[in-house]
Steps between C-alpha positions, in 0.01 A plus 500: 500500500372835343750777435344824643457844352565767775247731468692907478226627767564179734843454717404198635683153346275174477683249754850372429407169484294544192789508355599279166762229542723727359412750744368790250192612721379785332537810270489920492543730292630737765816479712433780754644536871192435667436154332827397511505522891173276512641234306826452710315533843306166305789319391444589146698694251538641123800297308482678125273696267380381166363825299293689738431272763672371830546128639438432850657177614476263843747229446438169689780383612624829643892573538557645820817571707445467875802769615638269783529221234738742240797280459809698419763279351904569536553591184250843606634503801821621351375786301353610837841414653633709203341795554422479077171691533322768700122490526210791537127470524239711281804754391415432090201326498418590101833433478457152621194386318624645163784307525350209592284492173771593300654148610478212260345184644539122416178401297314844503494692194504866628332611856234569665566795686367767255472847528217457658636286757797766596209720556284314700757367724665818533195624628484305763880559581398861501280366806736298668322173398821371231818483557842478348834305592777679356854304479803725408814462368683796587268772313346253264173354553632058452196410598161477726135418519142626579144441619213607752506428851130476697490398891796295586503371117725572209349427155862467296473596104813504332882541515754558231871474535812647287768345718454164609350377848400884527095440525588150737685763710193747497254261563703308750563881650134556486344195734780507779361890523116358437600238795637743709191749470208181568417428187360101447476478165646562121320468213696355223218474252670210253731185544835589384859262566622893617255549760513121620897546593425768747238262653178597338181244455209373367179525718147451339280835479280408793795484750670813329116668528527438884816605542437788351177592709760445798752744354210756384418543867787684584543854463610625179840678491425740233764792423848526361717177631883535612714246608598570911871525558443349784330192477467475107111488577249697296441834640258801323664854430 
């Protein structure tokens, strides 16, 4: 397969399953709002940037987590029991993201959210389209996540913690409340033994393509996200 150059006067992405094997689909040397939003209504999405220029990937298989599958094991169930965190949505969404490339990973050698990243993606939290899980410890941020949510789909990012099981909690906090609200469908983007514990899988990119049509044909709920006293569903401000 051909890697494709993304044109800066063109939106539009070739189809994901052009794709390589390794699932690099295609390349920019732009990151703006408006392209970003095309590409994750098509299943596709930018992992790093080499110099100038952005990498758009559609990995087959696709890790997903379906929210009624989210396994919560005992050992989570008494931090929840606990009370050892409180949890807000889009409250420090810079915050959030900063953090979360300040966090070391196993086998990466830096990040990939770069300036430009925060900027892009703040952007679109700016028009309700991202959003942040915040997990506190008293006043200190321990911990949390982010990504964009489209129809009745959330396209997860990343997650950092500084005290441990805090982004399990967030996350785990996050699809009872995307359950609760309709949504079908996570996006989990890459395989990881952290994401398989709460009950994630492996789908191939045609399945996750049509799930993802189904998801897309739900309103989008676009606007500042709170958590509802209530139920614990998603509500907007």
């Amino acid at each position: 397969m051909a890697v494709f150059w993304l044109d800066e006067d063109v939106l539009d992405f070739p189809p994901a399953h052009l794709a390589e094997a390794n699932g690099l689909l295609a390349i920019s040397n732009d990151l703006r709002p408006e392209r970003l939003i095309v590409a994750y209504q098509n299943g596709i999405f930018p992992w790093y940037k080499h110099e100038d220029h952005f990498f758009w990937y559609s990995p087959h298989p696709r890790m997903v987590l379906l929210p009624e599958e989210l396994i919560v094991h005992k050992s989570m169930r008494s931090i929840f029991n606990q009370r050892k965190f409180t949890y807000t949505l889009d409250t420090a969404f810079e915050r959030v993201m900063r953090a979360c490339a300040e966090t070391p990973r196993g086998g990466q050698e830096g990040t990939w959210i770069s300036e430009e990243f925060i900027e892009a993606y703040t952007e679109l939290h700016r028009r309700g389209l991202a959003h942040s899980v915040e997990v506190w410890q008293g006043d200190d941020l321990a911990g949390g996540l982010y990504g964009l949510s489209f129809g009745r789909v959330f396209f997860g990012e990343s997650m950092f913690a500084r005290v441990s099981n805090a982004s399990k909690a967030g996350l785990i906090v996050l699809t009872r409340a995307l359950q609760g609200t309709g949504f079908q469908l996570i996006d989990c983007q890459q395989d990881t033994p952290h994401l398989r514990s709460l009950g994630a899988r492996l789908v191939s990119r045609n399945l996750f393509l049509r799930m993802l049509r189904e998801g897309l044909s739900a309103p989008t709920m676009a606007g500042r996200w709170r958590l509802s006293e209530d139920t614990g569903a998603i509500v907007l401000e």
